[in-house]
C-alpha positions in Angstrom: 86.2 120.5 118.2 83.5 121.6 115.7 86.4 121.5 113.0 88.5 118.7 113.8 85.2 116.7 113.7 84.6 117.9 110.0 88.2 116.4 109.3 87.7 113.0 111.1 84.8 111.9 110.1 85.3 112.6 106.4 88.3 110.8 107.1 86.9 107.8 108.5 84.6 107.5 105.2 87.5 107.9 103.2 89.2 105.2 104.7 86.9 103.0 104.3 86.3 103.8 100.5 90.1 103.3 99.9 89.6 99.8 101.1 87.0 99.0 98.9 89.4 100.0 96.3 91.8 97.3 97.1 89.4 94.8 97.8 87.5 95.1 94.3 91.4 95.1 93.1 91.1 91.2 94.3 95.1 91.2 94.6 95.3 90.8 98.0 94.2 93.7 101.3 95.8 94.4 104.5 95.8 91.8 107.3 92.5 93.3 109.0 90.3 93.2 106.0 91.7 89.5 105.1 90.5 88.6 108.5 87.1 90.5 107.5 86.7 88.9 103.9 87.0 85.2 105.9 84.5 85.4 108.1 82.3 87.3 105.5 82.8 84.0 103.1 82.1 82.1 106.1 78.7 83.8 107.7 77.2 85.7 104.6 77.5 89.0 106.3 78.9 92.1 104.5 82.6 93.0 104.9 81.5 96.4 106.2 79.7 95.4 109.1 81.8 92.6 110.1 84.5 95.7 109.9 82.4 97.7 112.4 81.8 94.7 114.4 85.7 93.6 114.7 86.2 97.2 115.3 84.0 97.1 118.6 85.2 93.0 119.8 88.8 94.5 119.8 88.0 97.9 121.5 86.7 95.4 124.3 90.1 94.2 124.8 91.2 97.6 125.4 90.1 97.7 129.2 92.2 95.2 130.4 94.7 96.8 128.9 93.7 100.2 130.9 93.2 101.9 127.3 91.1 104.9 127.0 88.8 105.7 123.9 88.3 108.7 122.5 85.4 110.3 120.2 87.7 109.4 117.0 87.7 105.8 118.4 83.7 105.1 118.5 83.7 107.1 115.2 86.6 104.6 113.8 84.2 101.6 114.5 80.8 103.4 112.9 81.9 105.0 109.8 84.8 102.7 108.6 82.4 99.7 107.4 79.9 101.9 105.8 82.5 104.0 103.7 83.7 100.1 102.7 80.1 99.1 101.6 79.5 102.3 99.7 82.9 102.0 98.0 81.9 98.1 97.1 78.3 99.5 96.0 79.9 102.6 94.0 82.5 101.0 92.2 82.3 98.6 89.3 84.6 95.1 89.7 87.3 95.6 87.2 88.4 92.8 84.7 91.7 93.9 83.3 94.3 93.2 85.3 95.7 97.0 84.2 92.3 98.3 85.8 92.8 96.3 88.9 96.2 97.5 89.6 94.8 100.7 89.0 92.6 100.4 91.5 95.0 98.8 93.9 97.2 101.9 93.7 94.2 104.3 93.9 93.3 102.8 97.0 96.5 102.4 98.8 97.1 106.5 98.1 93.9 107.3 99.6 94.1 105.3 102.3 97.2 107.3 102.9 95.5 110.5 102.5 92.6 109.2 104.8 94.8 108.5 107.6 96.8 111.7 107.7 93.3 113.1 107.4 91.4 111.0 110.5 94.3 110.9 113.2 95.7 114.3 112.0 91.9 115.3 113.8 93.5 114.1 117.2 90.2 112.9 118.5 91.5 109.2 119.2 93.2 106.4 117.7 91.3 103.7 116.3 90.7 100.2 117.8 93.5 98.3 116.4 96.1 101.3 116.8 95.2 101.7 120.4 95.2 97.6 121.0 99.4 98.0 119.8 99.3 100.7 121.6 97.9 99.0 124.6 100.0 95.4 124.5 102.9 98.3 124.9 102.1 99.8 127.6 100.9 96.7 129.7 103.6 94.5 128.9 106.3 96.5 127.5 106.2 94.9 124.2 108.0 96.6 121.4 105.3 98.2 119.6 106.6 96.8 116.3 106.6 93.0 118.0 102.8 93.5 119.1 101.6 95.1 115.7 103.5 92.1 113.9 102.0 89.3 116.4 98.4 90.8 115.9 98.5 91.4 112.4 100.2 87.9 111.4 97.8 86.1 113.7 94.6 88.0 111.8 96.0 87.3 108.4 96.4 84.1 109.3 93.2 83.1 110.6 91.8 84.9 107.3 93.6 83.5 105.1 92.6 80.1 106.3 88.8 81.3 106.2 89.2 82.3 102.3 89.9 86.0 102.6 92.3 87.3 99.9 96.0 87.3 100.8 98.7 87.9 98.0 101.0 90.8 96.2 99.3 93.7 97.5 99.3 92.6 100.6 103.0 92.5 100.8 102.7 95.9 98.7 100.4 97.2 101.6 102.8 96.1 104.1 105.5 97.6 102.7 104.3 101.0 101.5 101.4 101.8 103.8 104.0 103.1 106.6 106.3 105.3 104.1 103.1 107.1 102.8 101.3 108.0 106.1 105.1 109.8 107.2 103.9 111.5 104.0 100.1 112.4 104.5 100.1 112.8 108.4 102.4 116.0 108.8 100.0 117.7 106.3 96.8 117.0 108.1 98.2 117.5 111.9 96.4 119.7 113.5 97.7 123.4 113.7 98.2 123.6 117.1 100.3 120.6 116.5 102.3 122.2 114.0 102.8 125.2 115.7 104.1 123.6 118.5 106.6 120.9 116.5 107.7 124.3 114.9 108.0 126.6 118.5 110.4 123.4 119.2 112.1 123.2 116.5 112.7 127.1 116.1 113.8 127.8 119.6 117.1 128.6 120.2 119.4 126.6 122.6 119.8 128.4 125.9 122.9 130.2 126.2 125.9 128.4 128.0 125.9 129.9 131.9 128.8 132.0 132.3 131.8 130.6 134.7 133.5 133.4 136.9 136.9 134.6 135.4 139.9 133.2 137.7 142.1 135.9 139.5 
């Protein structure tokens, strides 16, 4: 436990410092921070605690859905928000639209890396993964269908409060899934692997043997 704990929650942090990346980029974020950038614009309050904030508001939603939280999951709402505000307080707002690429691309690679990292710990998937999650088990909604309903209806809702939709957004979208069937076989735990590999390894039964006719 001891270990997968010091995986997850520099994880989480990381996350949330790969975000801040993308958002200092100012060429658009993932649905989820749009949604958080609006209502920052529109109550004053810091992206990184409205992040921990949305966080908890959709884990409630989780008990009608009969979803269980894990440690990972309370640790998803704490530490995400406060690796975004140290990322936005660390890193200097790039001019040069060379530079914010730059950063765009750092970010998105990290964030990669920071979710093989945090759900490689197997300690509990994080609010919005376990709402998708959730809607498919309770309804027996395609998990692709209930992802793409929550996620347009957020970035929609942001957009119209002022967060930042546009290229890397559809970059995000595009990319995000490739990379983490990339970063989350490295970070898995080892029992995991050991398993996947037992499976994978072990040979197919021998056909049973049928008496020989007279």
């Amino acid at each position: 436990m001891i270990r997968r704990l010091a995986q997850l929650i520099p994880g989480l942090l990381l996350y949330g410092v790969a975000d801040a990346f993308m958002i200092e980029a100012a060429l658009g974020v993932d649905p989820w921070t749009v949604f958080a950038q609006g209502l920052s614009l529109q109550t004053g309050l810091g992206i990184g605690l409205l992040t921990n904030l949305i966080g908890l508001l959709v884990l409630l939603l989780w008990w009608p859905l009969r979803q269980k939280p894990g440690i990972g999951t309370l640790l998803n709402i704490l530490l995400v928000g406060p690796g975004i505000e140290l990322g936005l307080w660390l890193l200097p707002t790039p001019d040069a639209l060379w530079l914010r690429v730059a950063y765009f691309t750092i970010g998105l690679l990290l964030l990669a890396v920071a979710s093989g990292v945090y759900i490689g710990a197997d300690l509990g998937p994080g609010p919005r993964d376990g709402l998708m999650t959730g809607i498919h088990l309770r309804f027996g909604t395609p998990i692709w269908a209930g992802r793409t309903a929550v996620e347009v209806t957020v970035l929609l809702i942001g957009w119209a409060l002022g967060g930042n939709v546009g290229i890397g957004t559809v970059v995000f979208a595009a990319l995000i899934g490739p990379l983490c069937s990339i970063t989350l076989p490295l970070f898995a735990p080892r029992a995991i692997r050991r398993d996947r590999g037992a499976r994978a390894t072990t040979p197919a039964a021998p056909p049973e043997e049928k008496p020989l006719r007279a």
